[in-house]
C-alpha positions as semicolon CSV with decimal commas, in nm:
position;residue;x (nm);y (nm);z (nm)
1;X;0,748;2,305;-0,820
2;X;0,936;2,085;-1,029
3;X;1,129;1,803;-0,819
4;X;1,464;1,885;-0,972
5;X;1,388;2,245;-0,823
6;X;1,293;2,082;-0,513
7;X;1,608;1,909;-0,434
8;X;1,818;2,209;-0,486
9;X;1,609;2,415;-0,273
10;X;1,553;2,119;-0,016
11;X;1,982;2,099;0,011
12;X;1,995;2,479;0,085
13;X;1,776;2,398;0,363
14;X;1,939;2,133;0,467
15;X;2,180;2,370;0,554
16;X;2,033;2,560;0,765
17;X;2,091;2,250;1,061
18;X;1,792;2,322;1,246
19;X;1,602;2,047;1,014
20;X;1,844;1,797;1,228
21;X;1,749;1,929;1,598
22;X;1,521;1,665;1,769
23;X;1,312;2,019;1,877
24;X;1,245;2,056;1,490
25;X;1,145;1,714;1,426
26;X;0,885;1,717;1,686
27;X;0,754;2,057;1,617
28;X;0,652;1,944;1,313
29;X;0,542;1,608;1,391
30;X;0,312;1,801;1,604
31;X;0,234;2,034;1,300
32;X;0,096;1,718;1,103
33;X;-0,055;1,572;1,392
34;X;-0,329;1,901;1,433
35;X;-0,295;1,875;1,031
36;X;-0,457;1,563;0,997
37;X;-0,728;1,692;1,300
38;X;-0,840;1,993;1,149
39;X;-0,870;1,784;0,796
40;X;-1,046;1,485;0,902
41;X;-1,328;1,510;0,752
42;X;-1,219;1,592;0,416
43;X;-0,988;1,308;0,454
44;X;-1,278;1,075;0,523
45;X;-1,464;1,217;0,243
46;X;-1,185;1,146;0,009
47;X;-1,171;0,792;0,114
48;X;-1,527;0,723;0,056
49;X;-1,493;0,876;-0,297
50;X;-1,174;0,729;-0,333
51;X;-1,240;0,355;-0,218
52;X;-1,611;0,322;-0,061
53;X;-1,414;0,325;0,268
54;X;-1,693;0,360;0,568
55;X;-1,595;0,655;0,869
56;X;-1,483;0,320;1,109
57;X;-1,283;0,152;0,889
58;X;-1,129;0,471;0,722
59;X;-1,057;0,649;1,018
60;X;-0,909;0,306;1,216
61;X;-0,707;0,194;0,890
62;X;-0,604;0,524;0,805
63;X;-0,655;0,853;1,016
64;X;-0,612;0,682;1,342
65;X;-0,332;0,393;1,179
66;X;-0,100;0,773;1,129
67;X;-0,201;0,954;1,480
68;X;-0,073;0,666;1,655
69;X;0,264;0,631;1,460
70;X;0,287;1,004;1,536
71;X;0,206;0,959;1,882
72;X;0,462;0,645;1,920
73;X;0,749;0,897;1,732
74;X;0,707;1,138;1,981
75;X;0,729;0,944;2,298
76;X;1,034;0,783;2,137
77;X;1,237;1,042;1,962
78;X;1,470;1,183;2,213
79;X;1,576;0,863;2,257
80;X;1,631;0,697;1,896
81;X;1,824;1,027;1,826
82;X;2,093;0,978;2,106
83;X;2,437;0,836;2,013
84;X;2,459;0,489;2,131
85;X;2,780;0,404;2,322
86;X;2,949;0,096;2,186
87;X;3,253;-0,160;2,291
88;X;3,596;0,009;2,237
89;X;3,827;-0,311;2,176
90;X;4,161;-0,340;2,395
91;X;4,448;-0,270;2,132
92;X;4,263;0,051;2,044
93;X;4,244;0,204;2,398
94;X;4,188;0,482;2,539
95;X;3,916;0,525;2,344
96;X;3,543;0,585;2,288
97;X;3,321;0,397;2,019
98;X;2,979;0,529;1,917
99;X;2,700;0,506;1,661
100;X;2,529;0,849;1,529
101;X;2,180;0,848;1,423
102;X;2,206;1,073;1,107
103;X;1,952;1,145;0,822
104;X;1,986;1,057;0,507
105;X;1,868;1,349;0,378
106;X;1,621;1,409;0,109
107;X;1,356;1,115;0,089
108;X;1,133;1,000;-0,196
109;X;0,812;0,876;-0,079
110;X;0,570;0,677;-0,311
111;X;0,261;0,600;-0,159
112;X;-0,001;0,340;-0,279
113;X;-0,350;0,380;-0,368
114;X;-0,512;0,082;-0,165
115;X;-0,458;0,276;0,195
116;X;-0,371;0,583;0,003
117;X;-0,348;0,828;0,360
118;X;-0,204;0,560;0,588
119;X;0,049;0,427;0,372
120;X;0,156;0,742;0,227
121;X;0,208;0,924;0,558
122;X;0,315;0,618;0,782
123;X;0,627;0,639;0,605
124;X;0,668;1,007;0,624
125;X;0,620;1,020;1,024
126;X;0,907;0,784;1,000
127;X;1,082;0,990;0,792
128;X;1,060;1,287;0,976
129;X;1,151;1,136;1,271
130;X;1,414;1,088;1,162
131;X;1,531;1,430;1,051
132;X;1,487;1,432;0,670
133;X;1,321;1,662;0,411
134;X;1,088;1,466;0,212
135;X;0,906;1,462;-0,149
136;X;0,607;1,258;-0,121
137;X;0,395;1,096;-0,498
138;X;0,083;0,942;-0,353
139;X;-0,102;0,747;-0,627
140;X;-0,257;0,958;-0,895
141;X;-0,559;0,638;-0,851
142;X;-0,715;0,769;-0,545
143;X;-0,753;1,089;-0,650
144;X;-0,948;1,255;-0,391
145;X;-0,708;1,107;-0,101
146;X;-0,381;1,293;-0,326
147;X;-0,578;1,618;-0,349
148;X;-0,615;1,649;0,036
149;X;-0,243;1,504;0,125
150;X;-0,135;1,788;-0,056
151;X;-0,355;2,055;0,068
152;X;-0,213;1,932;0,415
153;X;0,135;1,941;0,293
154;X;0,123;2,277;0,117
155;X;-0,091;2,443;0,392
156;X;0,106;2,364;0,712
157;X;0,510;2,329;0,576
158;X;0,732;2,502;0,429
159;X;0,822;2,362;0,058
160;X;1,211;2,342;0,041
161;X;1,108;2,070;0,364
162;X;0,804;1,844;0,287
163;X;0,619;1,895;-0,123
164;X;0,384;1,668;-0,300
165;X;0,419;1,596;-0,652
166;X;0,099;1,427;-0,814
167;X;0,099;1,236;-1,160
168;X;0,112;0,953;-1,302
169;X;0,328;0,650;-1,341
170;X;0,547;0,829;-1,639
171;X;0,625;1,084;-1,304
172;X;0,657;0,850;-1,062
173;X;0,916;0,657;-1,303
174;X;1,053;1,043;-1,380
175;X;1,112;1,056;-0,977
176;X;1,295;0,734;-0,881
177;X;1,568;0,840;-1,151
178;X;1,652;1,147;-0,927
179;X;1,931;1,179;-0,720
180;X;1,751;1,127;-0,387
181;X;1,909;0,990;-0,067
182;X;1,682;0,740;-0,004
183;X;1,337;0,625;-0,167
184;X;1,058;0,456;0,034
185;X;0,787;0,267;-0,216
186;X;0,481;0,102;-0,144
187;X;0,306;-0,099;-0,434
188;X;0,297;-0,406;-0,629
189;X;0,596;-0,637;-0,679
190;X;0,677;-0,575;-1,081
191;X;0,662;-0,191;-1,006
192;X;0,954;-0,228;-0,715
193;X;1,124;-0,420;-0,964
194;X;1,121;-0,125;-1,164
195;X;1,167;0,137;-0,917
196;X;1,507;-0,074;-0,776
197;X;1,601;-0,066;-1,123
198;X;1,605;0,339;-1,168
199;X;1,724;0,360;-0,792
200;X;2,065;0,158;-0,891
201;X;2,190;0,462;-1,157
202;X;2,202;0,667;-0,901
203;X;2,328;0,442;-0,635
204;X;2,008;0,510;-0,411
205;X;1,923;0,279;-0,137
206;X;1,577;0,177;-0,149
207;X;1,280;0,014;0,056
208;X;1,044;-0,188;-0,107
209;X;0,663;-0,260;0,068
210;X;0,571;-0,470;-0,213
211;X;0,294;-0,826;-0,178
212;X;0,252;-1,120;-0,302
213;X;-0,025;-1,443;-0,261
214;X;-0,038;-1,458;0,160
215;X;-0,117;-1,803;0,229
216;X;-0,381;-1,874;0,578
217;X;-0,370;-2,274;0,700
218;X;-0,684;-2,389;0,953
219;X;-0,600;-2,688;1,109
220;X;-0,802;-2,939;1,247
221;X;-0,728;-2,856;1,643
222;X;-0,881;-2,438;1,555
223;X;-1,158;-2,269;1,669
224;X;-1,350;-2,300;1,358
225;X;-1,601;-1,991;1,430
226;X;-1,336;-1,787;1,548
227;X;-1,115;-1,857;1,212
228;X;-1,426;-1,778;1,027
229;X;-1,446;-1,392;1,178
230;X;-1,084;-1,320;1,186
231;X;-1,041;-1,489;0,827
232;X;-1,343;-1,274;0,713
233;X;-1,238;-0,980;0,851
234;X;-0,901;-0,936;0,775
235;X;-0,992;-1,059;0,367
236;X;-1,262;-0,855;0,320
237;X;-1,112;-0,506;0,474
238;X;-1,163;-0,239;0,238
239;X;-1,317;-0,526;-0,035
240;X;-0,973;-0,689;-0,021
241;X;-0,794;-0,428;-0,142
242;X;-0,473;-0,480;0,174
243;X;-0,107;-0,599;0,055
244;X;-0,150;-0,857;0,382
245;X;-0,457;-0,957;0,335
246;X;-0,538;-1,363;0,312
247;X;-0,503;-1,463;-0,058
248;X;-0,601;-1,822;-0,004
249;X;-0,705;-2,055;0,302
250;X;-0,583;-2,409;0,344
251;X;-0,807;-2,627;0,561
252;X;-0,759;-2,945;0,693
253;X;-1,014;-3,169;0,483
254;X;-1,223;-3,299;0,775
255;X;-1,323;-2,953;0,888
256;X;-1,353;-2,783;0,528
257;X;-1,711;-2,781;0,533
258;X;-1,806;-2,702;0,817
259;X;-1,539;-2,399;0,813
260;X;-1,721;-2,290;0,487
261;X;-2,106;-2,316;0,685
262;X;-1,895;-2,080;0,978
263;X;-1,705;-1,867;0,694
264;X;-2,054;-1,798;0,476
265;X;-2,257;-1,736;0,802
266;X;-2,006;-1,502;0,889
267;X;-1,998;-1,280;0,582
268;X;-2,396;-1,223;0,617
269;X;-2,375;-1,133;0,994
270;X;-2,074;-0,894;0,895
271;X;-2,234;-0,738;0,568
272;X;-2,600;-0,840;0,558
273;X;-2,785;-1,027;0,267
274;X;-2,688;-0,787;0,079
275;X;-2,336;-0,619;0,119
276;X;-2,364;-0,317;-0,135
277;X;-2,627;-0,211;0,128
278;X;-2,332;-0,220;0,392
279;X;-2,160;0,086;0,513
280;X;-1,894;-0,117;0,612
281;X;-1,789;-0,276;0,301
282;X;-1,647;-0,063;0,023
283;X;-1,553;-0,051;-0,321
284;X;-1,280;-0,138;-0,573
285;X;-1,052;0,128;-0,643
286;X;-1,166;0,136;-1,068
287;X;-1,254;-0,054;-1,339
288;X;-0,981;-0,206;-1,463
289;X;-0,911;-0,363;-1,102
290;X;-1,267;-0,466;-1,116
291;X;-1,260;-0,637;-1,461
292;X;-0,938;-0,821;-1,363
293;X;-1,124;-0,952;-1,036
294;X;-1,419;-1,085;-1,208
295;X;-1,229;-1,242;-1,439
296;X;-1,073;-1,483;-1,188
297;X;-1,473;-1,586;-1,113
298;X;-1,442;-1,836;-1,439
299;X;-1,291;-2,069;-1,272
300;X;-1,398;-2,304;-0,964
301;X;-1,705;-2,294;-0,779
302;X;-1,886;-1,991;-0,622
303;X;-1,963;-2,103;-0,286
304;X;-2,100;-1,777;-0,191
305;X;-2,106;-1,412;-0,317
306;X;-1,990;-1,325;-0,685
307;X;-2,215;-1,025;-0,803
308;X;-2,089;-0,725;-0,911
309;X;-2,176;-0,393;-1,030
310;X;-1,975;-0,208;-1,296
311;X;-2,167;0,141;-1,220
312;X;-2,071;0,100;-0,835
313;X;-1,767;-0,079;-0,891
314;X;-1,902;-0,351;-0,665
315;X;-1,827;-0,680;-0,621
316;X;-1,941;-0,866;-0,327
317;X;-1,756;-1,045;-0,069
318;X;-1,654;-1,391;-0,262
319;X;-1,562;-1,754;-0,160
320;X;-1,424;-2,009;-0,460
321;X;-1,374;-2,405;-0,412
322;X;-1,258;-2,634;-0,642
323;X;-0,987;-2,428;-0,820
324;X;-0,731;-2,564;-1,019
325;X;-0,394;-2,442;-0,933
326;X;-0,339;-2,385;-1,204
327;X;-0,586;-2,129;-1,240
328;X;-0,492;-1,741;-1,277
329;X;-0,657;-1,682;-0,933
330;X;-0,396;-1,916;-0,765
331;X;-0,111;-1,762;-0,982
332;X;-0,137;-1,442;-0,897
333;X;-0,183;-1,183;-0,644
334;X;-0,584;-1,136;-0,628
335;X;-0,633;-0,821;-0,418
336;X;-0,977;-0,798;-0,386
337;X;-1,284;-0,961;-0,242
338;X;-1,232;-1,301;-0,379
339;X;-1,075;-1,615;-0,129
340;X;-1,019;-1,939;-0,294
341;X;-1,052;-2,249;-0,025
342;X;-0,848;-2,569;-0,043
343;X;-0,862;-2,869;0,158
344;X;-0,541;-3,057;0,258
345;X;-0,493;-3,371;0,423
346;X;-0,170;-3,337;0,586
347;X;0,053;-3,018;0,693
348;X;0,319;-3,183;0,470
349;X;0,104;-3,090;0,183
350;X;0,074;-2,704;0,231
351;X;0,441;-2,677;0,364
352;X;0,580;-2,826;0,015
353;X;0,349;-2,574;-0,189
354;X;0,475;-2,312;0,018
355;X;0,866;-2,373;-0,019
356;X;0,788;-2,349;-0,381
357;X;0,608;-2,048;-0,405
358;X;0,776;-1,684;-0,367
359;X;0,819;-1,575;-0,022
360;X;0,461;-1,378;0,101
361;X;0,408;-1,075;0,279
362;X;0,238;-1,244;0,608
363;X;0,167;-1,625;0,660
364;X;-0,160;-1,680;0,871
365;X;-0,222;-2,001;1,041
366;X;-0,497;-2,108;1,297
367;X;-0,386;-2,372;1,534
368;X;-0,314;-2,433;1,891
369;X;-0,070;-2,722;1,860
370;X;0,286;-2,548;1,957
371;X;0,468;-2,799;1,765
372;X;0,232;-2,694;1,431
373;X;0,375;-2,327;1,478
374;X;0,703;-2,417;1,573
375;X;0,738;-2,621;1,217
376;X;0,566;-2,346;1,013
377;X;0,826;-2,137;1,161
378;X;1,083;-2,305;1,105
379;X;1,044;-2,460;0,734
380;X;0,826;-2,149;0,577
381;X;0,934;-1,836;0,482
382;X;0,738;-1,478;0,446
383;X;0,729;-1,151;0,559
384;X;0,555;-1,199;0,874
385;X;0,360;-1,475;1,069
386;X;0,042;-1,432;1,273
387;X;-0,100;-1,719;1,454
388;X;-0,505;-1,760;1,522
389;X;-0,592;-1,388;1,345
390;X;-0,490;-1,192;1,028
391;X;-0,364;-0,875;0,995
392;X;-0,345;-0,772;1,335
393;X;0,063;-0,812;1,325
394;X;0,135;-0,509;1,152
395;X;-0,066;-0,299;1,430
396;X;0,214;-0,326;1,680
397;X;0,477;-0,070;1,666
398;X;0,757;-0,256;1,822
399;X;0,705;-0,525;1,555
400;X;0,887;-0,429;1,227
401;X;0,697;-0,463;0,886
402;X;0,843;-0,574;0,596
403;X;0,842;-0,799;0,310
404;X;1,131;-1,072;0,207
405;X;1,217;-1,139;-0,165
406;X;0,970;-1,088;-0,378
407;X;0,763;-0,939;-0,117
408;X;0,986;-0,627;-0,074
409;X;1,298;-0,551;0,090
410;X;1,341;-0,348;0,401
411;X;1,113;-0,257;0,709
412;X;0,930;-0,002;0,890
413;X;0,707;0,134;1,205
414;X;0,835;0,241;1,521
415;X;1,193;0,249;1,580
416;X;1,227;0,026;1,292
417;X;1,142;0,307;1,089
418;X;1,336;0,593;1,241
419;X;1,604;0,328;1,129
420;X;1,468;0,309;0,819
421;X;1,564;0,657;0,752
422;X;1,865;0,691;0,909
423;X;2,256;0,629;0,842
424;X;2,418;0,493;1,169
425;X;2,735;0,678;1,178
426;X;3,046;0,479;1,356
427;X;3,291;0,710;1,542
428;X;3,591;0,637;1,695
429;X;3,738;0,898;1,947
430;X;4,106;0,787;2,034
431;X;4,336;1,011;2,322
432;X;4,611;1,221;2,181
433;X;4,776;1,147;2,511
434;X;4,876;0,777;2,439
435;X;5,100;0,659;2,140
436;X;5,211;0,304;2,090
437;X;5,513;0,273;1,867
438;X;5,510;-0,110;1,800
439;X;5,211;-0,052;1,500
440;X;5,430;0,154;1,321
441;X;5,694;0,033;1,060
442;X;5,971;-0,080;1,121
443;X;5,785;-0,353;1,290
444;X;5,989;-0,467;1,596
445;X;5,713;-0,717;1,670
446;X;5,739;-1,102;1,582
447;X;5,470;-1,266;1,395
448;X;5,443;-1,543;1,623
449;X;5,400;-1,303;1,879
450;X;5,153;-1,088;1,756
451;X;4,930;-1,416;1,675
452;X;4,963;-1,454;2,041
453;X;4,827;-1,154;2,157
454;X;4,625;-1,070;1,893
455;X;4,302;-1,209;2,048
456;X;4,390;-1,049;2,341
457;X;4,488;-0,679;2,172
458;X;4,128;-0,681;1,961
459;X;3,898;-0,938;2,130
460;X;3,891;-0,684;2,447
């Protein structure tokens, strides 16, 4: 099925109303929810042929990342689909003010090849949650992953509600000029800039879950051990290959060597002497990522790691020092199993970088001084802050996730991305029974008087 066939047919649906009933939503919420059970092992197969990904990791980054936004949907829809009441003012009473939850209707969803179940169905649970009909493209570069997403989608809904279209980036660029309602995309920065770019033609609101260079700062007062593992864990997660992973750490010059003795130590105990032998450490996505990542290797010093594997599409879990910033791993987003290591002297340092960088996805920052978090707040910008781990913040459901500038543009999980999805209709219901005459021409009101009451009339 074409998608120009699909949105025709996906409207006539549409018009059926029962797509809009919170009973239909969660009937087939619960349809993907079995789905994904019954498929889970071809799912976890694709992910190891896709990405190296080991059954833990796959199934708590991916499988299990979905359940639980499907879970969370369905505890929560009845009520994110009520109307919410809202304040009538004074001068237009008797009356009754409300907001509507409403789809938007027919959704574009690109999904990414880096988490290429979680991050193409995450947004999908949102969107039928909130009562749309979506088109999903999940990245023609995990392969594998695509095939099964649509063998779930074809098997288990009806077409004119949820299809899968699989290409390449000529269809994916074919897709965002298409008069959707609404298009959800997940990938790099210079792509969204793209897919915005098609989106404005047709006047089609967009969110963008794009990246960018996420910063981590170890000061002096952290728990240097405990840095190490949460540092090493949330960079080295599926080889690197996360949108909020740390791109660089920042530690405070008296403890940078013995952060790097913790970091190193920490790698081994996690991976073993020798990490392609790991089941828990995977592989990048193809070769082209792979030649770009060892490219960045010419510069600074390897402190530990460094070998790759063409055949395997290996490279091992890497630490630089002494890069220039100059250097291309320090201009742009690395995305893989490389983390550069600065020291700084002063928080003043890293804070001045910062403000002159682009605004990151997530800024990570190990410290127990409250007045140290309270400045980072305050004088840094990014998508989203954690404080003493990595990651982690995007796990909660009642904490939206989203970029800012040129890390995207919009938000999602939990209610944030029923919102997401959804057009917040105002209504107004006035009485028939009431009619003041004084709004009407001829006025018969002063000005001065009206600036009197005014306040009063609307202010309520």
């Amino acid at each position: 099925m074409t998608a120009n066939s699909w949105l025709q047919q996906a409207r006539k649906f549409r018009d059926s109303a029962h797509p809009h009933l919170p009973a239909f939503r969660k009937e087939q919420l619960q349809i993907l929810e079995n789905a994904i059970r019954i498929n889970e092992r071809a799912i976890l197969d694709a992910l190891r042929l896709d990405l190296g990904k080991g059954e833990i990791e796959a199934y708590a980054s991916e499988i299990g990342f979905v359940l639980a936004d499907i879970h969370y949907a369905l505890k929560h829809l009845d009520d994110w689909t009520r109307p919410e009441r809202r304040h009538t003012p004074l001068g237009l009473k008797p009356a009754a003010s409300s907001l509507h939850p409403q789809p938007y209707g027919l959704v574009l969803v690109i999904g990414p090849w880096n988490y290429p179940f979680a991050l193409t169905l995450s947004p999908l649970v949102s969107a039928m949650a909130a009562g749309n009909s979506v088109c999903l493209k999940p990245s023609e570069e995990a392969p594998h992953t695509a095939k099964v997403i649509q063998g779930i989608i074809r098997e288990h809904f009806q077409p004119d509600y949820l299809t899968v279209i699989e290409g390449d980036a000529a269809i994916a660029e074919s897709l965002v000029r298409l008069p959707f309602d609404k298009i959800f995309f997940t990938g790099s920065t210079a792509v969204g800039r793209r897919v915005m770019s098609a989106a404005a033609e047709t006047l089609t609101p967009v969110t963008l879950e794009l990246g960018g260079k996420s910063p981590c700062i170890i000061c002096a007062d952290a728990d240097l051990s405990l840095a190490a593992r949460r540092v090493a864990w949330g960079k080295f997660l599926n080889a690197g290959q996360t949108c909020v992973a740390p791109d660089h750490v920042w530690v405070q010059a008296d403890c940078l060597r013995p952060w790097l003795e913790h970091l190193t130590r920490t790698i081994r105990e996690f991976y073993g002497a020798d990490p392609r032998q790991s089941p828990d450490y995977g592989r990048i996505v193809n070769r082209r990522h792979l030649s770009r990542l060892t490219s960045y290797l010419e510069t600074g010093r390897i402190e530990c790691g460094g070998q790759h594997d063409e055949s395997q599409l290996y490279l091992a879990p890497t630490v630089l020092t002494d890069v220039p910033m100059t250097a291309p791993v320090m201009q742009e987003e690395i995305f893989g199993p490389i983390l550069p290591v600065m020291p700084f002297d002063t928080l003043d340092e890293v804070v001045t970088h910062l403000r002159t960088r682009p605004h990151p996805l997530a800024l990570y920052a190990f410290t127990n001084n409250r007045t140290t978090r309270t400045r980072l707040l305050s004088e840094t910008v990014s998508g989203g802050v954690c404080f003493n781990d990595t990651v982690s913040h995007l796990l909660g459901r009642d904490l939206p996730f989203g970029g800012i500038g040129a890390s995207g543009m919009g938000a999602y999980h939990g209610k944030t991305g029923f919102d997401t999805f959804t057009h917040y209709r105002s209504v107004l219901t006035r009485s028939a029974r009431f009619e003041s005459r004084f709004i009407y021409p001829p006025t018969t009101i002063r000005l001065a008087t009206l600036k009197r009451f005014y306040r009063f009339l609307m202010g309520g």
